[in-house]
C-alpha positions as CSV (number, residue, x, y, z in Angstrom):
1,X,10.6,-11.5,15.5
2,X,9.6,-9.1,12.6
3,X,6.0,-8.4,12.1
4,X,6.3,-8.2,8.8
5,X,3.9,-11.3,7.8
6,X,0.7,-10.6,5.5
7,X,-1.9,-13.2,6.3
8,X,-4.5,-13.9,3.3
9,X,-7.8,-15.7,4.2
10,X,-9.9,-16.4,1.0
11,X,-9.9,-20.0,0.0
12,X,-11.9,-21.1,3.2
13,X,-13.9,-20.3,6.3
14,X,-12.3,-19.7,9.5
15,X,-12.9,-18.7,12.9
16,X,-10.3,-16.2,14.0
17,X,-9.6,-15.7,17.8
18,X,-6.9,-14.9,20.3
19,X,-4.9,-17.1,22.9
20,X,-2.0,-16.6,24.7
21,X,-0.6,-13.4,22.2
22,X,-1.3,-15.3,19.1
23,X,-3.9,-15.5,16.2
24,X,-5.4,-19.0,17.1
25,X,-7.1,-19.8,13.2
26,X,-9.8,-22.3,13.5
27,X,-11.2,-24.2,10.6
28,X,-13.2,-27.1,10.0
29,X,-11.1,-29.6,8.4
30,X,-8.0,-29.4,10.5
31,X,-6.1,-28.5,13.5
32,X,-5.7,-25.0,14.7
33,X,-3.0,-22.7,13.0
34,X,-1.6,-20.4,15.5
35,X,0.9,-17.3,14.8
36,X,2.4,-14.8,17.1
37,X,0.4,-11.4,17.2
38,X,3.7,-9.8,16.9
39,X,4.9,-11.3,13.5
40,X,1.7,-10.0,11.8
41,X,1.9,-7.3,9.6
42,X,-1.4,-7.3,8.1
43,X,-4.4,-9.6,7.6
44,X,-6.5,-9.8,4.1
45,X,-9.9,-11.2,4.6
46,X,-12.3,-12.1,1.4
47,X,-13.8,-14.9,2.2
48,X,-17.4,-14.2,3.4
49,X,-17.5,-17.3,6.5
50,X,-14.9,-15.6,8.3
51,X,-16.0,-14.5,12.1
52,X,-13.5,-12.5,14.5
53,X,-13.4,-12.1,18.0
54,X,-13.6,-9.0,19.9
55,X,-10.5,-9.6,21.9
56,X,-8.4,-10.4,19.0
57,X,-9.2,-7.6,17.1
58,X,-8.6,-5.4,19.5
59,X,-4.9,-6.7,20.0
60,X,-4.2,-6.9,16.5
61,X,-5.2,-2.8,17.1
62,X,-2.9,-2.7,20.1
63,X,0.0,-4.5,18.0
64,X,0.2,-2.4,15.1
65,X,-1.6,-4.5,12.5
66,X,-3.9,-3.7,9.6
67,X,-6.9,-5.7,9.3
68,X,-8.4,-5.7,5.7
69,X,-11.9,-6.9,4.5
70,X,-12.8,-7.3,1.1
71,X,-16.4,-7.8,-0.3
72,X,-17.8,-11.1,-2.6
73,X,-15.8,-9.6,-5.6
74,X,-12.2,-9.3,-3.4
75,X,-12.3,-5.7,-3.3
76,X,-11.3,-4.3,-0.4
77,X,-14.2,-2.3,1.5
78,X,-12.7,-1.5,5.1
79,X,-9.5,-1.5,7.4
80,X,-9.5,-1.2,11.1
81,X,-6.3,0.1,12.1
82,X,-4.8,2.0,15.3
83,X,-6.3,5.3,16.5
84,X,-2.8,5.6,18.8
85,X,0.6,5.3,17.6
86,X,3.2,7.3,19.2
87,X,3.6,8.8,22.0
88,X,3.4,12.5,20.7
89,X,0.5,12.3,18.5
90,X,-1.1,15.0,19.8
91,X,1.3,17.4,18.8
92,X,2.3,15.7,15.4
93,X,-1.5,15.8,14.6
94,X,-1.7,19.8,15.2
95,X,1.7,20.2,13.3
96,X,0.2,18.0,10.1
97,X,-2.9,20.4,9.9
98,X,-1.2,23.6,9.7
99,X,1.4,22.8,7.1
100,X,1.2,25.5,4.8
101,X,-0.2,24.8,0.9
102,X,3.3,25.6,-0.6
103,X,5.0,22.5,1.4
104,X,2.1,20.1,0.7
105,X,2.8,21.4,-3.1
106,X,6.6,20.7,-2.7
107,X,5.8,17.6,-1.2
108,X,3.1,16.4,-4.0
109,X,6.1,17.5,-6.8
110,X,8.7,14.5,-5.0
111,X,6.1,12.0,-4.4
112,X,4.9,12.5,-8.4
113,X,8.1,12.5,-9.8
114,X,9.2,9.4,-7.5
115,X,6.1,7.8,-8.5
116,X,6.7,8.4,-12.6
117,X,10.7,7.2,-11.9
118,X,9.6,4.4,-10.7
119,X,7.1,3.5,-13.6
120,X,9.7,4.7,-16.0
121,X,12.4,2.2,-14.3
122,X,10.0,-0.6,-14.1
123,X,8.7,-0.2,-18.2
124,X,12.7,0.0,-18.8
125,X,13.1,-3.2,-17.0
126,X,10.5,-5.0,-18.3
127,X,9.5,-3.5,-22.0
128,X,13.4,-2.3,-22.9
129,X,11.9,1.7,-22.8
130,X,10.8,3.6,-20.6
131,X,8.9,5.5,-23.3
132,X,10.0,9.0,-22.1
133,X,8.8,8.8,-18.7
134,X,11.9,9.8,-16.8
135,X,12.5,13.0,-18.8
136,X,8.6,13.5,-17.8
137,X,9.4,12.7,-14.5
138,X,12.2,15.5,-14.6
139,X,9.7,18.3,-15.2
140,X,7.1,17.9,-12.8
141,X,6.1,21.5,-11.0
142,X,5.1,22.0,-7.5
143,X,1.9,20.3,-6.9
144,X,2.1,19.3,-10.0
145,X,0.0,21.5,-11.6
146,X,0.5,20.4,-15.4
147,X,-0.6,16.5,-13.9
148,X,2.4,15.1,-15.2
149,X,1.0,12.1,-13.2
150,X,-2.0,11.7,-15.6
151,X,0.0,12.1,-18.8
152,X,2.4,9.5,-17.6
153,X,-0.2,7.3,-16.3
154,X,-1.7,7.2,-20.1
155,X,1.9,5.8,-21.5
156,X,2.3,3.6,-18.7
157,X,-0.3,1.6,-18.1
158,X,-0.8,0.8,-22.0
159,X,3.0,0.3,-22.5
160,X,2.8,-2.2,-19.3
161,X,0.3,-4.5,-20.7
162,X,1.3,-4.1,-24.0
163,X,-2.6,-3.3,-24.8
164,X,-3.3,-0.1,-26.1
165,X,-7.2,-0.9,-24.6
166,X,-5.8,-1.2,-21.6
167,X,-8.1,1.2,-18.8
168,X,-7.3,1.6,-14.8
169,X,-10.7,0.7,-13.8
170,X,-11.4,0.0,-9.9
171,X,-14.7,-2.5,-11.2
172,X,-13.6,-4.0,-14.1
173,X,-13.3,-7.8,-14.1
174,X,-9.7,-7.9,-15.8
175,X,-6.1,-7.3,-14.4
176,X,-7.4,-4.4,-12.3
177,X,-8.9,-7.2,-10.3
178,X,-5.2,-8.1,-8.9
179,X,-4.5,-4.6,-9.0
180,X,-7.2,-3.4,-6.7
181,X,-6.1,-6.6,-3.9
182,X,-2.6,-5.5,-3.7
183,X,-3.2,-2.0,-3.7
184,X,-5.1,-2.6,-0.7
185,X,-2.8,-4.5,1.1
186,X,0.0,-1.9,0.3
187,X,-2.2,1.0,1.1
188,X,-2.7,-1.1,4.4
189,X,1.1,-1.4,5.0
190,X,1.7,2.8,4.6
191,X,-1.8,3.5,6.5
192,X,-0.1,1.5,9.5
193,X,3.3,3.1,9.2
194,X,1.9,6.8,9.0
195,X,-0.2,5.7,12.5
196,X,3.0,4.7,14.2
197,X,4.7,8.0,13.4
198,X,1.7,10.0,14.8
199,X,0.3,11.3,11.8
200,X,-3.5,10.8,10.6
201,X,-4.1,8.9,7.9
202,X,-7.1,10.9,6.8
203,X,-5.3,14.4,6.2
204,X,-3.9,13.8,3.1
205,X,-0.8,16.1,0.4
206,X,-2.7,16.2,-2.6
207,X,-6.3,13.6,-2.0
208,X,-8.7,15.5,-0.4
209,X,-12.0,13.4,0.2
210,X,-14.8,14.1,2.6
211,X,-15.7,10.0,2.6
212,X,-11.8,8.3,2.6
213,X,-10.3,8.5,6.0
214,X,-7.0,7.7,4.1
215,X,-6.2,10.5,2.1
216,X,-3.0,10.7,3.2
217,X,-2.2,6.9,2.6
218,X,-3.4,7.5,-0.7
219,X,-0.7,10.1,-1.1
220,X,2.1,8.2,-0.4
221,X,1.6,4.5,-1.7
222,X,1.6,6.4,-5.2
223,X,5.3,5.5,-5.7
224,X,5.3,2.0,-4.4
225,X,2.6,0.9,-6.2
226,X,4.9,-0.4,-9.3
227,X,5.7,-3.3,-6.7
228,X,2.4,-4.6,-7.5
229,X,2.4,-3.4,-11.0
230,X,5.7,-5.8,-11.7
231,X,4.2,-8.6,-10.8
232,X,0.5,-8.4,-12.1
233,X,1.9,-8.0,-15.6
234,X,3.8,-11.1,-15.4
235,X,0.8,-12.4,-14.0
236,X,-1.3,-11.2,-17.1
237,X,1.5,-12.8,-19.5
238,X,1.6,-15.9,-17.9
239,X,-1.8,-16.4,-17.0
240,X,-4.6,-14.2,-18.6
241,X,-6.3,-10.9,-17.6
242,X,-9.6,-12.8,-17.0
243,X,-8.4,-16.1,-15.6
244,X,-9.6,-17.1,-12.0
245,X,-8.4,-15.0,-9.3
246,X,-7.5,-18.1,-7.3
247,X,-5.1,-18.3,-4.2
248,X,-2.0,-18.7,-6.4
249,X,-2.7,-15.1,-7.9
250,X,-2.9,-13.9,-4.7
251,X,0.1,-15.3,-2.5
252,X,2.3,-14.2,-6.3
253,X,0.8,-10.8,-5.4
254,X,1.6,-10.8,-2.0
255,X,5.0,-12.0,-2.2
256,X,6.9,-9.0,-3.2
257,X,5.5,-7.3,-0.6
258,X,7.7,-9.4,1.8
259,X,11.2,-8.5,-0.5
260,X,13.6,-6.2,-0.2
261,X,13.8,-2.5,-1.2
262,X,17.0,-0.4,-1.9
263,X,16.7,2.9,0.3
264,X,19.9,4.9,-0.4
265,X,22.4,2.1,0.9
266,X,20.4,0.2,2.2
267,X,18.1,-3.0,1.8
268,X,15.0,-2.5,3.4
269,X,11.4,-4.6,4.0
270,X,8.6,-2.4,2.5
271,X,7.4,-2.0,6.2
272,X,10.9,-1.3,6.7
273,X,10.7,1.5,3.7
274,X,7.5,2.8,4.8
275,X,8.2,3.2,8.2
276,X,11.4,5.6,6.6
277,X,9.1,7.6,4.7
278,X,6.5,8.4,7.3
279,X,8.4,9.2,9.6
280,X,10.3,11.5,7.2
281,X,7.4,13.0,6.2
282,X,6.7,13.5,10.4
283,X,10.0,15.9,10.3
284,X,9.0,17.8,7.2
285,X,5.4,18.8,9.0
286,X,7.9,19.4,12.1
287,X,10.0,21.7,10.2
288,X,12.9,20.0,10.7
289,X,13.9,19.0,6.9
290,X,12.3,20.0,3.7
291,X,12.0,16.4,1.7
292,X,10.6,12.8,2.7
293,X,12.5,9.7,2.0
294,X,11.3,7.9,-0.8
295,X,12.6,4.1,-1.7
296,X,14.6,2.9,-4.9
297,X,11.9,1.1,-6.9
């Protein structure tokens, strides 16, 4: 089996525990729901009568899955993931801290102009333009120092929503609601894949912040993150920015996540693709090649 399952647990209370290498799920009004530990991907958590055991989180540690928990408001306020994943960490750690500031620039410049392709593509798709974005995307510098990314963002996210209102607000009760949830389970997804190709998540390319022990996470989800933007605007059009964020919101968030993703010639899962790209990323700090691998969004 894959563990490529994302397991959301909002609509009731539960009480999660572990028997026999599975996720025993215990709830009130039914029989138990058991999955293999080894299928599991990740595991979303916003409802607030949810209890763990210490057994099972510890093997969901051991298996290579990211535990998210969101607050009252299902934003997501803490991940427990892995502190060992391969078996030259160590070294890969040492390596990632002494990169020099003109390869994290070089690497900031693909991951930005990946990231504004991949808006561009997705606004082309779905609005008929991608209202100059590529030919932006085409002159971003090392590290980006002209913030091609913010100037893009601007066009993007208005264009997207057709809104020209439109903000990218982390506590606004709109569409940034939907954004913010599967943001957090795709940051989860690349947090786990950097930890199984022995680098930290909290040594980051371009984020730098004393108080998020992701930084480097938050680097490279920046050019998946149209996954979730495709289908929160069709969510927004079908629905309405301010309409209930239910369970059917959610699992239509989460089920991208689960598709498929061209990588050069290939179809891959999104753990599939970020698995590629951290462990890419791995050989760059290695010195043994000078790009990562970014997917075909």
């Amino acid at each position: 089996m894959t563990d490529n399952r994302i397991i959301d647990i909002s609509n009731a209370g539960a009480r999660l525990s572990m028997k026999h290498k599975q996720l025993v799920m215990s709830q009130d009004d039914g029989e138990p729901v058991t999955i293999p530990l080894n299928e599991i991907a990740a595991i979303s958590v916003s409802n607030q009568s949810v209890t763990f055991t210490q057994p099972l989180l510890a093997a969901l540690a051991s298996n290579g899955a990211m535990l998210v928990i969101c607050d009252d408001k299902h934003l997501p306020i803490a991940m427990l993931y892995p502190l060992t994943g391969h078996f030259v960490q160590s070294e890969r750690f040492a390596k990632q801290v002494a990169v020099a500031e003109p390869t994290m620039k070089r690497l900031w410049q693909q991951i930005v102009k990946a990231k504004v392709r991949a808006q561009g593509n997705l606004l082309n798709e779905l609005r008929g333009s991608d209202f100059g974005l590529n030919n932006m995307a085409s002159k971003v510098l090392s590290g980006d120092t002209s913030n091609v990314e913010g100037s893009a963002a601007r066009r993007y996210w208005t264009a997207l929503f057709n809104d020209d209102t439109f903000k990218r607000k982390r506590d606004a009760e709109d569409q940034n609601r939907f954004l913010n949830y599967g943001y957090a389970v795709l940051r989860a997804i690349i947090a786990r894949a950097i930890c199984a190709s022995g680098l930290h998540p909290s040594f980051g390319i371009h984020h730098h912040n004393r108080y998020d022990a992701f930084c480097l996470a938050d680097d490279l989800i920046e050019p998946f993150r149209p996954t979730v933007d495709r289908v929160v605007a069709a969510l927004v059009e079908n629905r309405s920015p301010d309409c209930e964020f239910d369970s059917e919101i959610k699992a239509a968030i989460l089920e991208p996540l689960t598709g498929k993703f061209k990588f050069g010639d290939e179809n891959n899962t999104i753990f599939e693709a970020a698995a590629r790209t951290a462990s890419s990323l791995a050989q760059v700090f290695e010195g043994k090649r000078k790009n990562i691998d970014l997917p075909d969004l």
